[in-house]
C-alpha positions as CSV (number, residue, x, y, z in Angstrom):
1,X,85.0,91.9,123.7
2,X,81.9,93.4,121.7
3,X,81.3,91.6,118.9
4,X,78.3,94.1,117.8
5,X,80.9,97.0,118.8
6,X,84.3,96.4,117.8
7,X,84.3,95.0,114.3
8,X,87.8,93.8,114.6
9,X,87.1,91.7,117.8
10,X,88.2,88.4,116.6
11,X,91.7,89.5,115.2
12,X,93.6,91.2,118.2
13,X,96.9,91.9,119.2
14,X,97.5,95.0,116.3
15,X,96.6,92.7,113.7
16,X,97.1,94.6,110.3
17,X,93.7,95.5,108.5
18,X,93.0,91.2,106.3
19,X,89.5,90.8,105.2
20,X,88.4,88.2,108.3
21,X,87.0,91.2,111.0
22,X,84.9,93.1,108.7
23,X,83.2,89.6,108.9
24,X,82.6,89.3,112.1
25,X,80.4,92.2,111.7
26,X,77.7,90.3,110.0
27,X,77.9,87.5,112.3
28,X,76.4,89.6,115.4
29,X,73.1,89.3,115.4
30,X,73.1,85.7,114.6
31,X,75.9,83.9,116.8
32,X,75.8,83.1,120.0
33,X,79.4,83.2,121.3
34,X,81.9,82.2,123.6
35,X,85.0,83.9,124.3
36,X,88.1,82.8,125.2
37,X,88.7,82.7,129.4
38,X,85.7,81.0,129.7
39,X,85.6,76.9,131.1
40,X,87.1,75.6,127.5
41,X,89.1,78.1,125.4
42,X,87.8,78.9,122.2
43,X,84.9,79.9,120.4
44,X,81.7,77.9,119.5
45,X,79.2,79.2,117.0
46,X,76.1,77.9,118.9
47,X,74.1,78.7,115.6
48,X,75.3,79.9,112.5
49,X,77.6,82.8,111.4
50,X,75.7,85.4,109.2
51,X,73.1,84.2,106.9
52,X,72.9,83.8,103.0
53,X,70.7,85.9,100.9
54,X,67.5,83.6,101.3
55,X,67.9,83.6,104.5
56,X,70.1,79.5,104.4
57,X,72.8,78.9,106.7
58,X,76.3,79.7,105.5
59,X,77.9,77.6,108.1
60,X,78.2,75.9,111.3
61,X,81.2,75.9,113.3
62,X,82.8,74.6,116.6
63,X,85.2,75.5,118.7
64,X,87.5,73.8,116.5
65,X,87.8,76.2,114.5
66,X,89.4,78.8,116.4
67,X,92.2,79.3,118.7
68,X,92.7,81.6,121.7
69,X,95.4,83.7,123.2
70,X,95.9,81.5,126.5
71,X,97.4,85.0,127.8
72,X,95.0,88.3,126.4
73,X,92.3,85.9,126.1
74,X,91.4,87.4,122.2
75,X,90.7,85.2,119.5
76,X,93.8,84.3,117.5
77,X,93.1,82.5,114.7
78,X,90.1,82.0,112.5
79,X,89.4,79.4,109.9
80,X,89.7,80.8,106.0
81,X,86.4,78.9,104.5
82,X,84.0,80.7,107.2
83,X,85.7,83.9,107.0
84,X,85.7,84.3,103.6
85,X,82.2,83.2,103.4
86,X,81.4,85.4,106.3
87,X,82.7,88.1,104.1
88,X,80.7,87.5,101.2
89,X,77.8,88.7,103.5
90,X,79.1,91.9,104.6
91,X,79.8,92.3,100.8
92,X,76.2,92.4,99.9
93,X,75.2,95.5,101.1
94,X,77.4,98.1,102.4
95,X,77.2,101.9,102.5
96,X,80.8,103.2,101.8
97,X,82.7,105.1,105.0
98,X,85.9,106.7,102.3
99,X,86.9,107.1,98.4
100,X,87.0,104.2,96.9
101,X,89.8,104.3,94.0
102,X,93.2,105.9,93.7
103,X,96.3,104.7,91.8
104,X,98.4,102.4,93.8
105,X,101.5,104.2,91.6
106,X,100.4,107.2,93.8
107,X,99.8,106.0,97.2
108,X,100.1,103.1,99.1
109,X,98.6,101.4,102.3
110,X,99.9,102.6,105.9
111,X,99.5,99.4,106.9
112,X,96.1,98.2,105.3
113,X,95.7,94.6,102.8
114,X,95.3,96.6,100.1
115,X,95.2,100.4,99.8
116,X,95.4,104.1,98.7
117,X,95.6,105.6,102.2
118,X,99.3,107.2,102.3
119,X,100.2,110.1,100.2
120,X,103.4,108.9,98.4
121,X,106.4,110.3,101.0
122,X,108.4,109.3,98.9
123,X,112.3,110.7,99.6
124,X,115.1,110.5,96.8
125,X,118.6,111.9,97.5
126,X,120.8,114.2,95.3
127,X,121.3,111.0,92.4
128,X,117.7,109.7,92.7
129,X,118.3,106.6,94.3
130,X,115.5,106.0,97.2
131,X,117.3,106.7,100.9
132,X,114.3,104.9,103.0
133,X,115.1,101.5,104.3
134,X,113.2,98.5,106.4
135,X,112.9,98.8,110.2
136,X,115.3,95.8,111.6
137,X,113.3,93.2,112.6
138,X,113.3,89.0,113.6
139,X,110.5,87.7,111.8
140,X,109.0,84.4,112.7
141,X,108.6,81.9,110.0
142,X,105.0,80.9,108.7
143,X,104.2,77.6,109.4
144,X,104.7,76.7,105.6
145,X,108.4,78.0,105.8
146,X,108.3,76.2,109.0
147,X,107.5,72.7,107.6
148,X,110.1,73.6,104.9
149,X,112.8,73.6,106.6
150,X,111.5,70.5,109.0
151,X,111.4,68.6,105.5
152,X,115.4,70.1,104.7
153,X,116.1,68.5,108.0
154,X,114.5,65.7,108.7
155,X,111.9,64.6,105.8
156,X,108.6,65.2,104.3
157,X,107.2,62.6,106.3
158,X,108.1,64.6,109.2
159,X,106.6,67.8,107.7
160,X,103.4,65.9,107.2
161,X,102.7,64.7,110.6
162,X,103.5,68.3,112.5
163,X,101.5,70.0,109.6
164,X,98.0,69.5,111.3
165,X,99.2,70.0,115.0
166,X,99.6,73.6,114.5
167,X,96.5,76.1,114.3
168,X,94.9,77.8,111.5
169,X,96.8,81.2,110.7
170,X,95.0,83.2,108.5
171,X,96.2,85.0,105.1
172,X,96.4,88.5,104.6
173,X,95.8,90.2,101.2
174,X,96.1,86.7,100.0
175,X,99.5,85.8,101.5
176,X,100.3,83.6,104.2
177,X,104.0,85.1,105.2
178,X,102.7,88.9,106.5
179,X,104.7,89.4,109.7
180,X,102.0,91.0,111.3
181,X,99.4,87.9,111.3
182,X,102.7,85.5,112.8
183,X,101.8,85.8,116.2
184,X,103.1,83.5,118.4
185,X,99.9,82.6,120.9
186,X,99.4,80.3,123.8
187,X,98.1,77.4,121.5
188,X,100.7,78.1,118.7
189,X,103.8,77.3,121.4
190,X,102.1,74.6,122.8
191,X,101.1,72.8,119.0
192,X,105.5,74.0,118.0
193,X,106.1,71.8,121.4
194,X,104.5,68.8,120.9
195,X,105.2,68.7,117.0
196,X,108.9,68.9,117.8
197,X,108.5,66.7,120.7
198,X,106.6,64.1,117.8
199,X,109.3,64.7,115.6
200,X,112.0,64.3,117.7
201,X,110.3,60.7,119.0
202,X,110.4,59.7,115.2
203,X,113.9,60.5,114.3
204,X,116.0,57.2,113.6
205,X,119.6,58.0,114.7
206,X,121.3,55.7,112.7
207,X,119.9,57.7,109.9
208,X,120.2,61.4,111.0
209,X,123.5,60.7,113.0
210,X,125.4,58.1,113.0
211,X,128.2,57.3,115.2
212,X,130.9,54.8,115.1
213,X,131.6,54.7,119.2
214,X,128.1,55.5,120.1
215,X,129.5,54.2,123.5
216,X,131.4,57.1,123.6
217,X,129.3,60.1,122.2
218,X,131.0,63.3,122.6
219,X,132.5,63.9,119.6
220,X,129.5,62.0,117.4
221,X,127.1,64.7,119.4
222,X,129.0,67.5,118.6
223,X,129.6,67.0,115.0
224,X,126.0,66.5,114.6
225,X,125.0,69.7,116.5
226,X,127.3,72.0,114.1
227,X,125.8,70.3,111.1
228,X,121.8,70.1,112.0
229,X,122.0,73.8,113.8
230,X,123.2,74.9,110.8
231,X,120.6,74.0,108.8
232,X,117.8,74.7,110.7
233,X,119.7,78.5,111.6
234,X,120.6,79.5,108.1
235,X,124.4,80.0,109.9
236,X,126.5,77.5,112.0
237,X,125.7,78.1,115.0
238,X,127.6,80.3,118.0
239,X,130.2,78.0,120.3
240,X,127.3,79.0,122.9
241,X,124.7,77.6,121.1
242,X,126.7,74.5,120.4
243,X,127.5,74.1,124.5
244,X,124.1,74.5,125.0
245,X,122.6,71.8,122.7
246,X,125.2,69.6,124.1
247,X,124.3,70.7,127.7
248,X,121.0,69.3,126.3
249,X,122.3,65.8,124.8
250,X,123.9,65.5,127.9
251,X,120.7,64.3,129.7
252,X,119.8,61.5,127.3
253,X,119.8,58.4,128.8
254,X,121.5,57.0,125.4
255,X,123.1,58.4,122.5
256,X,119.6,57.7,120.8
257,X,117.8,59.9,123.0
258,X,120.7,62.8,123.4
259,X,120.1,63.1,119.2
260,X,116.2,63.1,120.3
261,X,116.8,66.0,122.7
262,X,118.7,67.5,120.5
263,X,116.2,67.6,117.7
264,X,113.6,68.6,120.0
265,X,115.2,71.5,121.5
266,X,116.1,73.0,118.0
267,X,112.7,72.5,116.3
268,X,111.3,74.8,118.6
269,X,114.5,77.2,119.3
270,X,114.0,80.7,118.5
271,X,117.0,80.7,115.8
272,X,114.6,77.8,114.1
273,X,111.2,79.7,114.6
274,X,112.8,83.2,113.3
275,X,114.6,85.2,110.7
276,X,116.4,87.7,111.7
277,X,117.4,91.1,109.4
278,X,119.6,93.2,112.6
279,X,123.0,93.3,111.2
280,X,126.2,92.1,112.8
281,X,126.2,92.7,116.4
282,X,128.4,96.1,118.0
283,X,127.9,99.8,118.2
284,X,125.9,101.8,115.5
285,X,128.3,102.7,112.5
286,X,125.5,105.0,110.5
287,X,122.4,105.9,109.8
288,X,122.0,102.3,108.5
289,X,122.6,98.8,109.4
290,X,124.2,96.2,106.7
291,X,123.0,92.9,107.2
292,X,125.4,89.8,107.3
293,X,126.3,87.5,104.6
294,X,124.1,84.7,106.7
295,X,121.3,87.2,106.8
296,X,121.8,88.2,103.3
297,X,121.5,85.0,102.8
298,X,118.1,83.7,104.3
299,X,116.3,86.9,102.4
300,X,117.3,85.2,99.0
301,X,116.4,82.0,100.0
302,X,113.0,82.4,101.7
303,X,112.0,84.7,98.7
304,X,113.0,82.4,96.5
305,X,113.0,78.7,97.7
306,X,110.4,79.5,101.3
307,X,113.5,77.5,103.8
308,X,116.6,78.2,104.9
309,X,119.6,78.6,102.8
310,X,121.4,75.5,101.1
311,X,124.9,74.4,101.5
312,X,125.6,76.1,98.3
313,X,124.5,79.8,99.3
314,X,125.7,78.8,103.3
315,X,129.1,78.7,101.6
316,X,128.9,81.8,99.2
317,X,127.6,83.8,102.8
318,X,130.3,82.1,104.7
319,X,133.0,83.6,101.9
320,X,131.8,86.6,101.5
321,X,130.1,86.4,98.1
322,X,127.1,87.8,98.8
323,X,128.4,91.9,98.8
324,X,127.4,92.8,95.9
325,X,124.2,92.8,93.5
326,X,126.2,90.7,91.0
327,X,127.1,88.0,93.5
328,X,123.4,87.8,94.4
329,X,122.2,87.6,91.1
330,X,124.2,85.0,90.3
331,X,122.8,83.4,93.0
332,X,119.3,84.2,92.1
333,X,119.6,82.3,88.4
334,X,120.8,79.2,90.1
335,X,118.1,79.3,92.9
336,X,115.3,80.3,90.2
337,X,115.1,76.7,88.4
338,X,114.9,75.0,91.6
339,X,111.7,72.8,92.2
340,X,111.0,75.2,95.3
341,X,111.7,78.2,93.4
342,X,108.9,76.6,90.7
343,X,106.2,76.7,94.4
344,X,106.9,79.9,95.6
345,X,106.2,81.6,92.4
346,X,103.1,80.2,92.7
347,X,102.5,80.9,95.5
348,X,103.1,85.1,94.8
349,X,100.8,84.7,92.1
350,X,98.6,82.7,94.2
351,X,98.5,86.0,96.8
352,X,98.1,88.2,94.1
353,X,94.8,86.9,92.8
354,X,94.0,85.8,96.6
355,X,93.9,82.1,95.3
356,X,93.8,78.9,98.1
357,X,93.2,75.7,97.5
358,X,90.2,74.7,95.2
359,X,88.9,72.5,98.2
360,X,88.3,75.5,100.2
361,X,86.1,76.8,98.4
362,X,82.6,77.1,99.7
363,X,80.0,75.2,97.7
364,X,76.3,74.1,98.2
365,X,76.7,70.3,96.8
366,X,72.9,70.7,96.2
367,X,73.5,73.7,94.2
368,X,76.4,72.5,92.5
369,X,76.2,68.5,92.4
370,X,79.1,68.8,89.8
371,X,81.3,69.6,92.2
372,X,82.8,66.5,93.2
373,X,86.9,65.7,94.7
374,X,87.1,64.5,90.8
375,X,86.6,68.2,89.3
376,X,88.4,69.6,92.7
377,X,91.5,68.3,91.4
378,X,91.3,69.1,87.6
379,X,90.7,72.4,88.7
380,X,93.6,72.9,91.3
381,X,96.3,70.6,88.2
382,X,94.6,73.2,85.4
383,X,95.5,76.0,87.8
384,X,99.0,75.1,88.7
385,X,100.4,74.1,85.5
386,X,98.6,77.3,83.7
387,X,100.6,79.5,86.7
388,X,103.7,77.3,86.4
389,X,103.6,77.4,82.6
390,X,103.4,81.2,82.5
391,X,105.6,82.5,85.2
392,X,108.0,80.1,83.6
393,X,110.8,80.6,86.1
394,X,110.1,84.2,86.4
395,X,111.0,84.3,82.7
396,X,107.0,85.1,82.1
397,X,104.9,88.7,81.6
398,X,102.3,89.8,83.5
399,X,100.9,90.4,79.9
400,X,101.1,86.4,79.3
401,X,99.5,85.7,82.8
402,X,96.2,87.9,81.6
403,X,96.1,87.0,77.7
404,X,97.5,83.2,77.5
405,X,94.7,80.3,77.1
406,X,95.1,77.3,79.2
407,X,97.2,74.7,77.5
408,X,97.2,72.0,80.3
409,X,93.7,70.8,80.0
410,X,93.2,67.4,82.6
411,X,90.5,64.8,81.5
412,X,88.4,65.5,84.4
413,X,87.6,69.1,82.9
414,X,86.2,68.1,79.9
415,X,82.7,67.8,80.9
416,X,82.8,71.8,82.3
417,X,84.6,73.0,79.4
418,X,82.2,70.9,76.8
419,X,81.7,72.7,73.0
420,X,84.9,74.9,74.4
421,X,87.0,72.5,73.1
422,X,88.2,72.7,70.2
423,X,90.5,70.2,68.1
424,X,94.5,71.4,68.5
425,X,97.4,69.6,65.8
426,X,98.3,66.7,66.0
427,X,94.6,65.3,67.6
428,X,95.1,67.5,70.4
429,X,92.2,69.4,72.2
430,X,92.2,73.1,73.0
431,X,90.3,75.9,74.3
432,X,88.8,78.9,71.6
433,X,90.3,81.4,73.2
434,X,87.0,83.9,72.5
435,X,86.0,83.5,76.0
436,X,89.1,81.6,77.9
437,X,91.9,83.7,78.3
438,X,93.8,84.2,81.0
439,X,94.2,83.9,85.1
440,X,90.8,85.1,85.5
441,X,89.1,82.7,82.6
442,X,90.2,79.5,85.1
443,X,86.9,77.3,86.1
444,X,89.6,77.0,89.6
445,X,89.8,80.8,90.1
446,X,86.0,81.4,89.5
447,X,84.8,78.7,91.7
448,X,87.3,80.1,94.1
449,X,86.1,83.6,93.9
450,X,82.2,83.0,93.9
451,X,79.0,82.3,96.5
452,X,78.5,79.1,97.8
453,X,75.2,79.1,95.5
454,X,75.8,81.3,92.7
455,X,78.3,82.5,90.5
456,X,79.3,85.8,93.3
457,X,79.8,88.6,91.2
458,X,79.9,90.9,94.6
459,X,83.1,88.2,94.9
460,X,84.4,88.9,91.5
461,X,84.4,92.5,91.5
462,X,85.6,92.8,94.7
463,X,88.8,90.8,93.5
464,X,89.5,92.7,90.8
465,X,89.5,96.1,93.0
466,X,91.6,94.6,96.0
467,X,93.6,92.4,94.6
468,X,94.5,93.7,90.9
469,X,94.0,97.5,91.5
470,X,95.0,97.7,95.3
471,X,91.9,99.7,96.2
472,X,90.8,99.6,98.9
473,X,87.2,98.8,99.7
474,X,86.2,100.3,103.2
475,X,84.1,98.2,105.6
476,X,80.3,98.9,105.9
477,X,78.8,100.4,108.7
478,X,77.0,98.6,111.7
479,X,73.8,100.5,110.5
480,X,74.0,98.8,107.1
481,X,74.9,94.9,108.4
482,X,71.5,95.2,110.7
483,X,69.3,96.0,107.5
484,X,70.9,93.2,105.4
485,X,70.3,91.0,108.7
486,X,66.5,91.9,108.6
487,X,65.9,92.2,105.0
488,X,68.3,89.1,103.2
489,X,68.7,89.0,99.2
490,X,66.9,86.3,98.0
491,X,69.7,84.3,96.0
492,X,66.8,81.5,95.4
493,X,65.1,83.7,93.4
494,X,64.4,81.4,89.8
495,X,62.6,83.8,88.3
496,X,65.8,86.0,87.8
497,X,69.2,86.1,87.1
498,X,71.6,86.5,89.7
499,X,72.6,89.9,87.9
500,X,68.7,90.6,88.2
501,X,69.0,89.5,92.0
502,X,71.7,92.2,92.7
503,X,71.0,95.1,90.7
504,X,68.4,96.1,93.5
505,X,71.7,97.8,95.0
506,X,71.9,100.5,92.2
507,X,67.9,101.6,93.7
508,X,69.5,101.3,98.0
509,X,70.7,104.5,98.5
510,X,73.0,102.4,101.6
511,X,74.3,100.4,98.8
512,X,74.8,102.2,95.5
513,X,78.0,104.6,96.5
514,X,80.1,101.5,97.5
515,X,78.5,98.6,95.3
516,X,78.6,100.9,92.0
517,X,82.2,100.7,92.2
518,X,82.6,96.4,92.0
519,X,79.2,95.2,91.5
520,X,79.8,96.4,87.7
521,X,82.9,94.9,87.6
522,X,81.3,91.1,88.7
523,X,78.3,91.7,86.1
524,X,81.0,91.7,83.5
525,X,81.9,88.5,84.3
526,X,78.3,86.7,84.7
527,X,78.9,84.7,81.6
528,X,80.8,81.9,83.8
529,X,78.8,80.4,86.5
530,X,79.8,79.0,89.9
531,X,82.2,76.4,88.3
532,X,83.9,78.1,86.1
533,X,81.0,77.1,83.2
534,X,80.5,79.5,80.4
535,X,77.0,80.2,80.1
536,X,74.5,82.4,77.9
537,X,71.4,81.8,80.2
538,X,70.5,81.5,83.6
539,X,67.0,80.3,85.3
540,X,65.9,80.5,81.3
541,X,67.0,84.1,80.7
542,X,69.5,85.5,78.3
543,X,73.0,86.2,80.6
544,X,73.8,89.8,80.8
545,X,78.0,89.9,80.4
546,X,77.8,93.6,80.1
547,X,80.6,95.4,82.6
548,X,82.0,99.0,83.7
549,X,85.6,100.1,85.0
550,X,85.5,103.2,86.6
551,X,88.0,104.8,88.8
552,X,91.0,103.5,87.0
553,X,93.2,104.7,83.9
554,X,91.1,102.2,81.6
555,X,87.8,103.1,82.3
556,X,85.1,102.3,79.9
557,X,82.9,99.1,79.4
558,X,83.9,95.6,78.7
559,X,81.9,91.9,78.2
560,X,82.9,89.5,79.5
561,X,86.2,87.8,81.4
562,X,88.7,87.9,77.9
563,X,87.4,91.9,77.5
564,X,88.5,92.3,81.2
565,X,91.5,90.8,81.0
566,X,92.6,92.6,77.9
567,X,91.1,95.8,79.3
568,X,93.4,95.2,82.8
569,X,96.7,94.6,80.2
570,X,96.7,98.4,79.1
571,X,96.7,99.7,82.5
572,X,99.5,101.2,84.1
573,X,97.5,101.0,87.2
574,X,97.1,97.1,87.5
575,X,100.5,97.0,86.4
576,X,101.3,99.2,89.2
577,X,99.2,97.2,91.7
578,X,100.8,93.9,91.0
579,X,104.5,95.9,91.6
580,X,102.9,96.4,95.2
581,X,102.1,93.0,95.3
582,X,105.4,91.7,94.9
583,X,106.8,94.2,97.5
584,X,104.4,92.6,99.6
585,X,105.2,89.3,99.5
586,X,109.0,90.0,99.0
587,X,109.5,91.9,102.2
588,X,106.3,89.9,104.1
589,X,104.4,93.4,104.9
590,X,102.6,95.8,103.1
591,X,104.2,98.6,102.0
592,X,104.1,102.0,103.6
593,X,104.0,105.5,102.3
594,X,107.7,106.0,103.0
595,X,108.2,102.6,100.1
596,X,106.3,104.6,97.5
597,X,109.9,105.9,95.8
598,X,111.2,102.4,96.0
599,X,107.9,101.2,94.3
600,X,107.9,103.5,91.3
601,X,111.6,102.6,91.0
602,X,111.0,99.1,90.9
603,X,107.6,99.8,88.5
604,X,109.6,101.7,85.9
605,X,112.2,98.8,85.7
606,X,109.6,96.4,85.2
607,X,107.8,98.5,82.7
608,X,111.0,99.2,80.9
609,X,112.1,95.1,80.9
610,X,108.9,94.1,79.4
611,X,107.1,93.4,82.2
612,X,108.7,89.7,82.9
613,X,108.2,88.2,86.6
614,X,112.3,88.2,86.8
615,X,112.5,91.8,86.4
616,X,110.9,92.4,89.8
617,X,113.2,89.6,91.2
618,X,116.3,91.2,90.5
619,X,114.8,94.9,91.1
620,X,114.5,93.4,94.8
621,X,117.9,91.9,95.2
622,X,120.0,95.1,93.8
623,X,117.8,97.7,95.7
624,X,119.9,98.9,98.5
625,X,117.2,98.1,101.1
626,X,117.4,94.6,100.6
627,X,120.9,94.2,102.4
628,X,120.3,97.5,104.4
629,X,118.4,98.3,107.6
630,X,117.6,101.5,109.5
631,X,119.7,101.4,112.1
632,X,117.7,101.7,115.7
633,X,120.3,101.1,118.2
């Protein structure tokens, strides 16, 4: 493997297009690298992995970090901090190879994180209705889906000790459930083994199954096999798979450690590890495949709750009462006020906007001493209840997400906020909305999305294409990564502002075609800093908030975040984009040209409901193609 050549060299195995190996690219000429097959598998970055714009280390990493494919011997797995930092780099200076723009309403990605790649081919029979439908598939489960159905079966404090055995999988576009990045590696079976071989050694049988005659087993084994396979399947499971478990229990030395072997053997069972969307099994019957009840089933609830069905929807699956789009829906209401329901909400809007954790984010302590655990967590509690608040069960608008000011405003956050607060009734404090309004004005998602040292307006703007217009923004060329290597911004620079700093792009002939399209997007946004911090000055000189849109159905000038956001509202475009987005996380891939006629379908019945979160929701669940597969066999 090349790392100077082959710019997606660290994510292998038909990977689909994430943000991580257009990182590597910068990394070249600095890093000193081992593959995987050599002594110890893994990769060490012997030095440091692309270099900031004054020429100070971004980071150091170890072997650690990475993972390998004990088989191919490619890189699997790549830790989000460096790569996104990593990315920042190739970000600075990069001469674009294809248009950037395009209406994600009119095209979509073959395949790519974000896109306008595909012309729309879309296909619509003699009523209207969309006649394309999913591939059948298994689909293994991400590790957080994973750990929530380990918690439905045995615990959260079970959850929490496998959690850190497994290896770093990386998001794509911002989600962590794309199929394409669940690859099941060398080092990802053997971390699934010893986690279930941890978990299993923890389990207290008197607890998970308790038996009267535990002298005499059989029947206490087999009544716990039908009830624990069925909730870690999503079904009960097949009178083979019960034989077999029992085949298992058979070779404990006590009832105990039958239950033990039990456990172990269906944490890491492939009807625990996947979800499958095939259909009932027998001869083809049409052109497509309906899936079962059980199947039916799991879609809802890992859309909705991110585990395995409960009892409640088992039952309604087992009855038949998941046939039609009225049964569902039902279902859907019940499941949608559900704690879990509450996380994975967040967690769609948390793809959207490609948001992680607060404490991921990379910081220079030196540059920003204020950013302490303390602030960490204000920021992450401000986010959450803000998405939590808004979304509102799915009840909320996109509209609300962009225009509302934060109403949850934790104690540790009144030191950044400072004059922004303003007395609310009753003695409470609140935010003057002039500059704080919206998903984008939260100090989280702006320390998220900015430079380890500076307030990362190549970061910003880059966000704002990908993420809320679904362009894409094609990788720089190898010619363009060397000259950044020998000639590094200087960031440092206290004589300027960091707008100053990176205007030098517009006079870089390499630079201006690609950077012209988000660098005046991040400008706009210049008046918060690093943190979060509204600001007028920087280094002593008057902050210039002044931004562009171009390329989209709003184009025109804005200043600052609020103008952004209420610029972004009016467009049928970013309304369009966050449509894809949904499709994306829904069905766990990105969509494909052939998904453009069940996009616009699902845009024009969000756009005709008001825009709420819910609307999308039950656009899903009564599409055809949620219950229906194209049949292969």
């Amino acid at each position: 493997m090349d790392i100077a050549q082959d710019s997606h060299s660290l994510i292998s195995n038909g990977l689909e297009r994430v943000d991580l190996p257009h990182a590597t690219t910068a990394c070249h000429s600095s890093v000193a690298v081992h593959f995987c097959g050599t002594k110890e598998p893994g990769i060490s970055i012997a030095y440091v992995c692309g270099r900031g714009h004054s020429g100070a280390v971004w980071f150091k990493k170890t072997k650690a970090d990475f993972a390998c494919d004990g088989q191919s011997g490619d890189i699997m797995k790549v830790r989000s901090s460096w790569a996104r930092t990593a990315l920042a780099v190739v970000a600075l200076c990069g001469g674009c190879q294809g248009q950037v723009g395009g209406s994600p309403s009119a095209s979509v990605s073959s395949g790519g994180a974000t896109g306008n790649v595909g012309g729309s081919g879309s296909s619509t029979g003699p009523t209207g209705a969309c006649l394309s439908a999913a591939s059948r598939t298994v689909r293994r489960l991400s590790q957080r889906e994973y750990l929530n159905v380990v918690t439905d079966l045995l615990g959260a404090q079970f959850a929490a000790v496998a959690g850190p055995m497994f290896p770093f999988e990386p998001r794509v576009a911002g989600f962590d459930n794309q199929d394409s990045a669940l690859l099941v590696s060398a080092a990802f079976q053997e971390a699934l083994a010893n986690a279930a071989d941890k978990m299993s050694g923890m389990v207290d049988t008197t607890t998970l199954a308790p038996c009267a005659t535990p002298a005499a087993p059989t029947s206490c084994l087999s009544t716990f096999v039908q009830g624990f396979a069925r909730k870690a399947f999503g079904r009960s499971p097949t009178a083979g798979e019960v034989q077999n478990l029992l085949a298992v229990g058979a070779l404990g030395t006590s009832y105990a450690n039958s239950v033990q072997l039990i456990v172990d053997e269906v944490l890491q069972s492939p009807q625990m590890l996947y979800v499958s969307e095939l259909g009932p099994d027998g001869p083809k019957s049409g052109p497509t495949a309906t899936l079962t009840q059980q199947e039916i089933a799991s879609q809802l609830s890992f859309l909705l709750t991110g585990a395995r069905p409960d009892e409640q929807l088992l039952q309604a699956a087992d009855q038949g009462h998941l046939a039609s789009p009225a049964d569902i829906k039902a279902q859907v209401a019940r499941l949608l006020v559900t704690a879990r329901a509450t996380e994975q909400l967040r967690l769609f809007v948390n793809g959207w906007v490609d948001m992680g954790p607060v404490a991921e984010a990379p910081k220079d302590t030196l540059a920003f001493p204020a950013f302490t655990p303390d602030l960490v967590a204000a920021m992450q509690e401000e986010f959450d209840a803000f998405v939590d608040n808004n979304v509102a069960a799915g009840q909320g608008t996109l509209s609300t997400l962009l225009s509302a000011t934060s109403a949850h405003i934790p104690a540790g956050l009144a030191s950044l906020y400072g004059p922004e607060l303003i007395a609310g009734a009753g003695g409470s404090q609140m935010l003057d909305p002039k500059h704080r309004r919206g998903i984008l004005s939260l100090p989280a998602l702006l320390t998220y999305h900015s430079a380890d040292t500076h307030s990362g307006p190549i970061e910003r703007g880059l966000l704002v294409r990908r993420q809320l217009l679904c362009q894409a923004i094609p990788p720089p060329p190898a010619s363009v990564l060397q000259q950044l290597a020998a000639n590094p911004i200087n960031t440092s620079d206290t004589t300027r502002t960091t707008r100053m700093v990176y205007e030098q792009h517009k006079t870089q002939p390499s630079c201006a075609s690609c950077h012209s399209q988000f660098d005046v997007i991040g400008f706009g946004m210049e008046e918060m800093d690093g943190l979060g911090r509204y600001r007028t000055t920087e280094n002593g000189l008057p902050v210039d908030t002044s931004g562009q849109l171009n390329n989209t159905d709003v184009d025109g000038p804005f200043n600052g975040v609020a103008d952004l956001s209420g610029k972004l509202a009016g467009s049928p475009m970013f309304a369009a984009c966050f449509v894809q987005q949904f499709f994306r996380f829904a069905e766990t891939r990105a969509p494909l040209a052939t998904d453009q006629c069940t996009l616009d379908t699902w845009g024009k019945a969000f756009h005709d409901g008001g825009e709420h979160v819910n609307d999308l929701i039950a656009s899903y669940v009564s599409d055809p193609g949620f219950a229906t597969r194209e049949e292969d066999r």
